[in-house]
C-alpha positions in Angstrom: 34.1 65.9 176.1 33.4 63.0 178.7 35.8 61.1 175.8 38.5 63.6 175.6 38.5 63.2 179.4 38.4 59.9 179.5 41.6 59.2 177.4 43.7 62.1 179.2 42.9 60.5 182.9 44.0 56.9 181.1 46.9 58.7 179.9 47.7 60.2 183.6 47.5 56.5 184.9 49.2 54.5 182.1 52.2 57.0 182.8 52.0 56.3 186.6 52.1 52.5 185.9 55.0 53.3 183.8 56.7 55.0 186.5 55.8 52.4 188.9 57.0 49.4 186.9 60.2 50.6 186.0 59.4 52.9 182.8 59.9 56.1 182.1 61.8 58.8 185.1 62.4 62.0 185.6 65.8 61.5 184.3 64.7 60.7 180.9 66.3 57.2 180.6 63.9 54.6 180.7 63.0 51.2 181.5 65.4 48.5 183.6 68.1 51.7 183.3 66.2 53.3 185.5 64.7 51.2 187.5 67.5 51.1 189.9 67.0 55.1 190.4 63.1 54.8 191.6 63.8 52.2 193.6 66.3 54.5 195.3 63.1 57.0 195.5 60.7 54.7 196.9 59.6 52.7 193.7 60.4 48.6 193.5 58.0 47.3 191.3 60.0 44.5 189.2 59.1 44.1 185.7 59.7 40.2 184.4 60.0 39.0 180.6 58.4 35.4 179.7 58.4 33.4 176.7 54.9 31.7 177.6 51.6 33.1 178.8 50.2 31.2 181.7 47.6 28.7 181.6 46.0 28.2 184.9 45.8 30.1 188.4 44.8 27.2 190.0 47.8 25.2 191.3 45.3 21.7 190.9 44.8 22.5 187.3 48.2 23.1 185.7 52.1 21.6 185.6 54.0 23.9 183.8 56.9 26.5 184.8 54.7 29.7 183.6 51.5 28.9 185.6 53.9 28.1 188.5 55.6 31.6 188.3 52.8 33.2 189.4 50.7 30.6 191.8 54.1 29.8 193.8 54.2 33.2 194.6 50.6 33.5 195.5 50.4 30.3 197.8 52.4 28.2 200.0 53.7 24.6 200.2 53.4 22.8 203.5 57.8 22.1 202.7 60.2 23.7 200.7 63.5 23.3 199.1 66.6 25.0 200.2 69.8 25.3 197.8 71.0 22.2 199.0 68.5 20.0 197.7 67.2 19.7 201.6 63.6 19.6 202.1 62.7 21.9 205.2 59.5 23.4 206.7 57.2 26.3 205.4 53.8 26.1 206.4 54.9 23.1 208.2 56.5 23.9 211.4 57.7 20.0 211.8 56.4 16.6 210.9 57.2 13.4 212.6 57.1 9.6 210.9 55.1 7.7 213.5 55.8 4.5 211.6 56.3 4.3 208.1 52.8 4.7 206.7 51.7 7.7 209.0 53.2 11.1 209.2 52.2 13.5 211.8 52.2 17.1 210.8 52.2 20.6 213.0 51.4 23.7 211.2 53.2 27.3 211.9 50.7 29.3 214.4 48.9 32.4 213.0 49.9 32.4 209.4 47.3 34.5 207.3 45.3 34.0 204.1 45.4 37.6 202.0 41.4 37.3 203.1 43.0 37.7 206.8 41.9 33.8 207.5 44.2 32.5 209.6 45.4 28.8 208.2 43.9 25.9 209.5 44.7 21.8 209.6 41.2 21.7 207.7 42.6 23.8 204.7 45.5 21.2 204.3 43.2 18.3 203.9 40.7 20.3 201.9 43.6 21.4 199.6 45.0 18.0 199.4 42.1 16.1 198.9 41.2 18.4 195.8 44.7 18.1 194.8 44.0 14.4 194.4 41.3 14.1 192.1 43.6 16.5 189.7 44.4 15.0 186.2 47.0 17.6 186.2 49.0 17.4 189.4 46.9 14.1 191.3 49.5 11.7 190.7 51.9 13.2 193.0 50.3 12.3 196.3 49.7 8.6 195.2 50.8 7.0 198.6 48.1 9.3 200.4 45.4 6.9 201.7 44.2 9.5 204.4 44.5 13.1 205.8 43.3 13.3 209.4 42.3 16.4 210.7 43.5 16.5 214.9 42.8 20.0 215.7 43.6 23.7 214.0 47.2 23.2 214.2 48.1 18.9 213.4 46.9 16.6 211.5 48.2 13.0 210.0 49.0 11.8 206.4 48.5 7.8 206.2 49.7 6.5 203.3 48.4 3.2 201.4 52.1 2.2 201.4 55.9 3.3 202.8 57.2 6.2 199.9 60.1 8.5 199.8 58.0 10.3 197.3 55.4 12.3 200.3 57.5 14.9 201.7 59.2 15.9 197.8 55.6 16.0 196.3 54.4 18.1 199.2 57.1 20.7 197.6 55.9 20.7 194.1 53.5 23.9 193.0 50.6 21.5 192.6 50.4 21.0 196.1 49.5 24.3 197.1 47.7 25.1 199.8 44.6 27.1 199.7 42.0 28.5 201.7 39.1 25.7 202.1 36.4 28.2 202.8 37.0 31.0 200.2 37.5 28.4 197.4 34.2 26.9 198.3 32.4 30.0 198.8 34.1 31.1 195.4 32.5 27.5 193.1 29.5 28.6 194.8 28.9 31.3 193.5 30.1 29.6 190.3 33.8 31.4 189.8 36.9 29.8 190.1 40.2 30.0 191.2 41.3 30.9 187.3 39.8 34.5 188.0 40.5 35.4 192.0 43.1 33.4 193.2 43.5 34.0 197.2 47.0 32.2 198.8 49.0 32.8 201.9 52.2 33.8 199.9 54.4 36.4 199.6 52.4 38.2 197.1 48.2 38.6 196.1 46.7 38.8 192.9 46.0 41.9 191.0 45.3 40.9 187.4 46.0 38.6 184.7 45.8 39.9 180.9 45.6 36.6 178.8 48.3 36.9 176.3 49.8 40.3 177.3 50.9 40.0 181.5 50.2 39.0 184.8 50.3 41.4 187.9 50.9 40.5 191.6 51.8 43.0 194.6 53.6 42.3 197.7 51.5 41.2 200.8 52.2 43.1 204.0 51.2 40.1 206.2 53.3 37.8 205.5 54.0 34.9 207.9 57.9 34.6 206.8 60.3 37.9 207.2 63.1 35.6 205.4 60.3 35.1 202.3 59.0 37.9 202.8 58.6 39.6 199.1 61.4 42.5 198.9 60.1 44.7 196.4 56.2 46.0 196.0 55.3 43.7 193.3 56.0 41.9 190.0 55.0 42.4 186.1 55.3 39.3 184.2 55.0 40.6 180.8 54.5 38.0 178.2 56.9 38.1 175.3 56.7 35.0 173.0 59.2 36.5 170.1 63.1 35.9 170.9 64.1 39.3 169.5 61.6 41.1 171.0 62.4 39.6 174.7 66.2 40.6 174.7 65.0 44.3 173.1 62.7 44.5 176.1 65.7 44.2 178.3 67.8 46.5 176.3 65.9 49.0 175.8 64.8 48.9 179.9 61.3 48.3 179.6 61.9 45.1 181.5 64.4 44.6 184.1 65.1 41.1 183.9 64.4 38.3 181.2 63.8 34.6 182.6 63.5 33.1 179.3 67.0 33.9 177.3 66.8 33.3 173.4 70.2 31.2 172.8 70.8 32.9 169.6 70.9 36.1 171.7 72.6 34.7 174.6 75.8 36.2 173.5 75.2 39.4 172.3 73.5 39.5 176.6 76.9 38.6 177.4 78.5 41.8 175.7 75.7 44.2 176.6 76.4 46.7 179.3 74.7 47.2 181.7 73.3 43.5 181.7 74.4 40.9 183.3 74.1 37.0 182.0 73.7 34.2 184.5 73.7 30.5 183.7 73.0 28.2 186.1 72.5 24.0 186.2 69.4 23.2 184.4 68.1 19.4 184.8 66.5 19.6 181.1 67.4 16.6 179.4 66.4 16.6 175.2 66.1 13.4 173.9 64.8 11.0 170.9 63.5 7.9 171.1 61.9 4.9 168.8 58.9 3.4 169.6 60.0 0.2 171.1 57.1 -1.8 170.4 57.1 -0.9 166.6 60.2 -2.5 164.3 63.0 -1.2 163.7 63.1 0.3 167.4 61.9 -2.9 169.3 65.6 -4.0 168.3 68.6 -3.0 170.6 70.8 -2.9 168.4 68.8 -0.5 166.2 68.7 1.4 169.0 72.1 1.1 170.0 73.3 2.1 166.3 70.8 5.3 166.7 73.0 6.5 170.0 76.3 5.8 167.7 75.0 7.7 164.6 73.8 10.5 165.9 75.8 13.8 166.2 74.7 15.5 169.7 77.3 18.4 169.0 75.2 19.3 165.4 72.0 18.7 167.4 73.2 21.0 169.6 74.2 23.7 167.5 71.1 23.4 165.5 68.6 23.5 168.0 69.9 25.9 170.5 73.1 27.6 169.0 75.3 25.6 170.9 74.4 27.0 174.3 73.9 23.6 175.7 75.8 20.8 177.2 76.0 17.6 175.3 74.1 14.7 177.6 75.0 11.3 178.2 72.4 10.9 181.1 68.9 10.4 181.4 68.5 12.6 183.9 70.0 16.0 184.7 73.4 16.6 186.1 71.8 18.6 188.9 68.9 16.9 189.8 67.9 14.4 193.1 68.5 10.8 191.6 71.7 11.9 189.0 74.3 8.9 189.1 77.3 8.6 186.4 76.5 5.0 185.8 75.2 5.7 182.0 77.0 3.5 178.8 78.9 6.4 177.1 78.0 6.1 173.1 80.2 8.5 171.4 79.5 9.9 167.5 81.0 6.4 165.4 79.1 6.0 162.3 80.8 3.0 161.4 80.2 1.4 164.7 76.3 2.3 164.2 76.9 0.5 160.5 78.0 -3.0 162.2 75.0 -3.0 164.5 72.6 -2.1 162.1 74.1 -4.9 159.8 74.0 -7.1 162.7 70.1 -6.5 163.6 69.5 -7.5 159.9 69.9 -3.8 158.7 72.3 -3.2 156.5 70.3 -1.4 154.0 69.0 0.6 156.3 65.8 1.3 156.5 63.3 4.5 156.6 60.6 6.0 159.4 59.0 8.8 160.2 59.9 11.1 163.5 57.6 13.1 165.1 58.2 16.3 166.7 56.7 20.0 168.6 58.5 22.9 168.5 61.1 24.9 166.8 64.0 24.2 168.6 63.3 20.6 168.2 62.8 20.5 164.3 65.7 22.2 164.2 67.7 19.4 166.0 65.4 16.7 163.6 67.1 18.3 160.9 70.5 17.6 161.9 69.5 14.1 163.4 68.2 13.5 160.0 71.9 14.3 157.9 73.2 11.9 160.5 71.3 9.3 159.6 71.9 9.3 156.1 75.3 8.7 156.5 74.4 5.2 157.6 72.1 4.2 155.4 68.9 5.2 157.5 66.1 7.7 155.9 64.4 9.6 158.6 61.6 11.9 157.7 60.4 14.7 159.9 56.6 15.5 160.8 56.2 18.6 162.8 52.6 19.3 164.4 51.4 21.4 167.1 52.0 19.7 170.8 48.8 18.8 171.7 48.5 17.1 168.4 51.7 15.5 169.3 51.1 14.8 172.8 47.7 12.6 171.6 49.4 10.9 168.4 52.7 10.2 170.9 50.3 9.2 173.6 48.9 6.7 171.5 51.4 5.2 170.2 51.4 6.3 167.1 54.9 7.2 166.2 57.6 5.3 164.7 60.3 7.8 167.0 59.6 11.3 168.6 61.3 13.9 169.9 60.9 15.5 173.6 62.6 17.3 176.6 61.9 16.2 180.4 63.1 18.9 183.3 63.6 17.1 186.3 62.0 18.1 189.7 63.3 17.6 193.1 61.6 14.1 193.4 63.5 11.5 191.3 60.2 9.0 191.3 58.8 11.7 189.2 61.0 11.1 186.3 61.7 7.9 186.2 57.9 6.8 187.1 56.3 8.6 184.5 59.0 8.2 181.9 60.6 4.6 181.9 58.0 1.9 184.0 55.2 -0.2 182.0 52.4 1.3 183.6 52.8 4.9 182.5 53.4 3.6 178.5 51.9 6.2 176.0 50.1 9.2 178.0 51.8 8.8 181.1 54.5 10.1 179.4 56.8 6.9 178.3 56.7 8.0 174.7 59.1 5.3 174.4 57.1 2.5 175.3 59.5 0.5 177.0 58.1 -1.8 179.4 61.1 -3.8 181.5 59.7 -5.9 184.6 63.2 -5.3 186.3 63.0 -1.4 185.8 59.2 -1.5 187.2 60.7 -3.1 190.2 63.7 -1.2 190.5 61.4 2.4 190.7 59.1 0.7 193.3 61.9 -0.3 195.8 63.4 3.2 195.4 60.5 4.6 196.2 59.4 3.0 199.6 63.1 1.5 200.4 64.1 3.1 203.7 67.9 2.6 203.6 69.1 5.3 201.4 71.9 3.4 199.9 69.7 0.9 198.8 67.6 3.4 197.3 71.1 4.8 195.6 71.9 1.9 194.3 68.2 1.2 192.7 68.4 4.1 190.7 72.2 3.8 189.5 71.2 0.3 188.0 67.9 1.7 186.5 70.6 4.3 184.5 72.3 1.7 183.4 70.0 -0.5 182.6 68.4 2.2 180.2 71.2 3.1 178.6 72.8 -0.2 177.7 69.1 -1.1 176.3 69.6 2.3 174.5 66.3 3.3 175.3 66.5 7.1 174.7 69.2 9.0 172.3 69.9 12.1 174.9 70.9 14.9 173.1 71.9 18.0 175.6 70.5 19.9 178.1 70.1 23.6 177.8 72.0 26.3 179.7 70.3 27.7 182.2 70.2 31.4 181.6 68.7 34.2 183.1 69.7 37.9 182.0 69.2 40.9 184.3 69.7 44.8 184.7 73.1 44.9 186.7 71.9 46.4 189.6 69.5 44.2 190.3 70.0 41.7 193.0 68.5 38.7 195.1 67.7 36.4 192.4 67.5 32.7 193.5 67.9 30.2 190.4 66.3 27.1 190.6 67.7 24.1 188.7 64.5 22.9 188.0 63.0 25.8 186.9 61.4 27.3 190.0 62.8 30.1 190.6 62.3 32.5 193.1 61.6 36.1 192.8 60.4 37.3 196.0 64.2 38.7 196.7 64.6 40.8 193.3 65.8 44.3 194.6 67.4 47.3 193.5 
């Protein structure tokens, strides 16, 4: 009997959750259909579709889109970033550059922790100062040699040297700000951050279901009536299959899908009821050679690769032809995007001069590492390419952290990989193109040019923004006429929601916002 009960009361409550997070009405429709109805009767819990479970709810100990879903929504940055690529305050209420190594900071009076702590100037240089020893997110605040605490509401940031870098990387979700004494009365008790995560954002934690969803609800205290979450909560509901996303959003039991399969992204289009969006997206796919391992420590090779390979068949291959061919090495919309690039179009028998010229004119054969579907995909068509001029490319897929190590250590003859831009350009062309980040610091390529190291340095701490424009349109060119990278496209940006559902801010980088989404 206590059993029988037991599964009729979970019955009673998985039917309210239902109702609560857009399932099954009244009406009998279900799902996303009739979301828009509850919402009109007091119900505006948004249900979310993801391709990728997270893997951290601790802004210090992850970098990747999914984690940042739910802890840039559960914390707060000291600066944000308005649709105009403008950096503006948030927790900050203003900062001031007393000379160009110290920054003085005021914070916003009275805004609230979900624990009802009010923030304070020693939170910010507790949450920085963790933030530094991160392997994850560490390197972004670099050019902090300090964090002065004056009183509750100001401190000061000195910096080991002048960057344009500081007030960008105090945007990204890795520089969170949390609550210093709840996160150390939390490790001492021995939890962590992975299982209660406390913010001052728009919404709190409620749970997280490894593999399946994670749940957060609005907070009522917000500091920010203009971020101010719009709806009661969010469902993140963790989908990995393509099919099985866009069915979800079909069939209602999700009202909006954030990761759109590009086989599907048509059939979205000519759905009713659903409405498609596509917005800039700075993801740039690319190959590379190792350029400290012949054939690829040659230019020319390299040079021929960018002439022999067929973007458009890469394209289609990998992501159905929802993607924009690239040129650049960087994305369109990104901080730091310049036109400046050598354009290589598809010329096979141009690729078949250099390679003859570099001593090649056999050809020659190497093996291509690569992670992912899509991407193997995309290997496949690089790899017909290539036999029309000679060249024998075979293909080695492997899981990504086995790729990531092998890549990292330079193991690879070429490999294949995807960057997404943020809203600080140091951060792609630091990691991905100067000396000292070769191998695990992510320049898989291995290309080490003193001129480039120099070129990122000055852009970084130059404080005459036209000098720091023209740094970084000479460091495009310079990569592309030494043919470093083959860029192949960068993916649509697509989003699919129920029609009625509004306030949706894209992000071209990936951080979008959801604290709008309303019925």
């Amino acid at each position: 009997m206590k059993k029988l009960v037991s599964v009729l009361l979970a019955g009673v409550m998985c039917a309210s959750l239902l109702t609560a997070c857009g399932g099954s009405s009244d009406n009998g429709s279900t799902g996303g259909a009739s979301a828009g109805n509850e919402a009109a009767a007091g119900s505006s819990v948004i249900t979310l579709g993801c391709s990728t479970d997270l893997t951290s709810l601790d802004p210090h100990n992850h970098n990747d889109t999914a984690s940042a879903y739910a802890t840039r929504h559960i914390y707060n940055n000291l600066v944000k970033l308005t649709a105009d690529n403008e950096f503006v305050p948030n927790l900050a209420e203003s900062w001031e550059f007393a000379d160009d190594t110290t920054v003085n900071f005021t914070l916003k009076d009275g805004v609230k922790f979900h624990n009802g702590e009010t923030l304070k100037a020693e939170d910010v240089k507790f949450s920085l100062e963790r933030q530094m020893q991160s392997p994850k997110v560490g390197h972004l605040l670099y050019m902090i040699e300090s964090i002065d605490v004056v009183d509750n509401l100001h401190f000061t940031i000195k910096m080991n040297t002048p960057s344009n870098a500081l007030i960008s990387s105090l945007f990204h979700s890795g520089s969170a700000i949390l609550c210093k004494s709840y996160t150390e009365g939390l490790e001492a008790e021995g939890k962590t951050l992975e299982s209660a995560p406390m913010g001052c954002g728009p919404y709190k934690f409620v749970e997280w279901v490894p593999g399946a969803s994670f749940t957060l609800e609005k907070f009522d205290d917000y500091f920010d009536a203009e971020t101010a979450a719009k709806n009661d909560g969010l469902v993140f509901k963790i989908i990995s299959e393509e099919a099985a996303r866009t069915i979800a959003l079909e069939n209602g039991e999700i009202d909006m899908l954030v990761n759109v399969g590009t086989s599907d992204a048509q059939r979205l289009r000519e759905t009713k009821g659903i409405v498609l969006e596509e917005y800039p997206y700075t993801n740039v796919e690319y190959f590379c050679g190792n350029t400290q391992k012949a054939p690829f420590d040659n230019v020319l090779v390299r040079q021929a690769m960018n002439y022999a390979i067929n973007k458009e068949d890469c394209a289609i291959a990998a992501q159905n032809g929802e993607a924009n061919i690239a040129d650049n090495y960087i994305g369109e919309g990104a901080i730091g995007y310049y036109d400046t690039v050598v354009k290589y179009e598809y010329n096979p028998e141009k690729a078949k001069e250099l390679l003859a010229e570099a001593g090649y004119a056999n050809g020659f054969t190497f093996t291509v590492y690569v992670a992912g579907d899509a991407r193997a995909r995309s290997a496949t068509a690089i790899q017909a390419s290539l036999a029309n001029i000679g060249v024998t490319m075979n293909i080695e897929q492997m899981e990504a952290s086995t790729f990531y190590e092998k890549t990292g250590n330079g193991e690879h003859d070429a490999c294949m990989a995807g960057w997404v831009a943020n809203a600080e350009p140091d951060n792609t062309y630091r990691p991905l193109f100067t000396s000292e980040k070769a191998g695990p610091g992510g320049n898989r390529s291995f290309y080490m040019n003193p001129e480039v190291d120099a070129l990122v340095d000055d852009a970084a701490i130059n404080p005459d923004p036209a000098k720091v424009q023209e740094d970084y349109e000479t460091i495009l060119k310079t990569l592309s006429e030494d043919a470093v990278w083959v860029p192949l496209y960068s993916q649509k940006g697509l989003v699919a929601r129920n029609e009625n559902l509004q306030g949706l801010h894209n992000s071209s980088i990936g951080m979008h916002d959801f604290y709008d989404l309303h019925y």
